[in-house]
Structures are given as structure tokens and as C-alpha cells.
C-alpha positions in Angstrom: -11.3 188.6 112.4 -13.4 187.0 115.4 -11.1 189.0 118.1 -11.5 192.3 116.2 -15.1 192.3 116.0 -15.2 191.4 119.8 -13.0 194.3 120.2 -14.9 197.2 118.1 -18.1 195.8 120.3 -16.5 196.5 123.5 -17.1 192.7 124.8 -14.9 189.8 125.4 -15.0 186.3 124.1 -16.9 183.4 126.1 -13.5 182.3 126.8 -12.1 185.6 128.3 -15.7 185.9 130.5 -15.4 182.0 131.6 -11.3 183.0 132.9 -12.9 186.2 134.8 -15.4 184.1 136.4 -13.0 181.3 137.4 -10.2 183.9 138.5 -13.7 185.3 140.9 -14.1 181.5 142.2 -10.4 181.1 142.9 -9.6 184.2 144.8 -12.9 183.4 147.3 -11.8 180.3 147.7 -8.5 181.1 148.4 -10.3 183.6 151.3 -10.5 187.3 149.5 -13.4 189.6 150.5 -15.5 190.4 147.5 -17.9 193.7 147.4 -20.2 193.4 144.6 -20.8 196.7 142.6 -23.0 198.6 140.2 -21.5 201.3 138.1 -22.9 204.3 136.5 -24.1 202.9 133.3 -25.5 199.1 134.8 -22.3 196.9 134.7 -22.1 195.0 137.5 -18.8 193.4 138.7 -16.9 192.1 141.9 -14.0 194.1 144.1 -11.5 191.9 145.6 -9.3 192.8 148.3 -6.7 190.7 150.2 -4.3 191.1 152.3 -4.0 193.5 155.4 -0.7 195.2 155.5 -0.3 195.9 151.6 -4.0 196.1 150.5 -4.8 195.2 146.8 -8.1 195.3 145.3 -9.4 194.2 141.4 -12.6 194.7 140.2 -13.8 192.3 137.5 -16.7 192.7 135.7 -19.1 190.1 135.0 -22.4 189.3 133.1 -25.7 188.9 135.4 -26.4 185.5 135.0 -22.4 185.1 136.6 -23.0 187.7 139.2 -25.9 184.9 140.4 -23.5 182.5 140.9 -20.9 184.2 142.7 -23.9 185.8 145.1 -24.7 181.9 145.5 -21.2 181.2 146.4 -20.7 184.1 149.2 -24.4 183.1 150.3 -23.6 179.4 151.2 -20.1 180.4 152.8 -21.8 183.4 154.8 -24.3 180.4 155.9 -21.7 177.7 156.2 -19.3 180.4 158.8 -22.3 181.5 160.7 -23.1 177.4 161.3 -19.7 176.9 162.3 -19.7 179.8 165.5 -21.1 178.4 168.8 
């Protein structure tokens, strides 16, 4: 009954927002580009792309409060790459 009513709303369970947010970590981590976006009616999310010869991109969207964490994440690798240049 608990995955229907999270269905009808149109939202996911903690569980399915916690995999999104760890499937975000992994692919930085692993070296993706991320574009953060806004879409027509307020959801925010992440675009990932890798690769250079066949090009793939996912979007994922995520809550606020885990769009904060992923900007903190890009901030202190932007800062850490930009230490590590002569």
C-alpha cells in the first residue's frame, strides 16, 4: 500500500531519493561533468555526461536540501583542481 500512495503522489520513497543521491556521488567521483538545472515548474536536478566519443547524459532529480550537498561536493573539487595547477 506504502509504494502506491508514493506513486499516486508523484514522489519516491527515502530509499529511492537516498539511491539517486548516491548514484550523483558515484558518477562525480568516478570523474562525470554535472550541470545543475531548474525546470519549468521548480524541480531542480543534476545532468551527467561522460565520455567523449559516444556522449551520454542522465538527469536526476533531487530535493534542495540534496542539491546543497552535491553543489558542496563540485565546490571543494573546483577548489581542490584549481590548488593543484601551478
Amino acid at each position: 500500500m506504502a509504494a502506491d500512495h508514493h506513486e499516486a503522489r508523484g514522489t519516491l520513497p527515502m530509499e529511492a531519493r537516498m539511491h539517486d543521491l548516491s548514484f550523483v556521488m558515484q558518477r562525480i567521483a568516478a570523474g562525470d561533468r554535472a550541470r545543475l538545472f531548474h525546470a519549468y515548474f521548480g524541480q531542480q536536478g543534476v545532468e551527467l555526461s561522460r565520455g567523449w566519443i559516444f556522449k551520454r547524459k542522465t538527469r536526476v532529480s533531487l530535493h534542495p536540501e540534496e542539491m546543497s550537498r552535491v553543489k558542496d561536493v563540485l565546490h571543494a573539487r573546483r577548489r581542490g583542481a584549481s590548488r593543484a595547477r601551478p
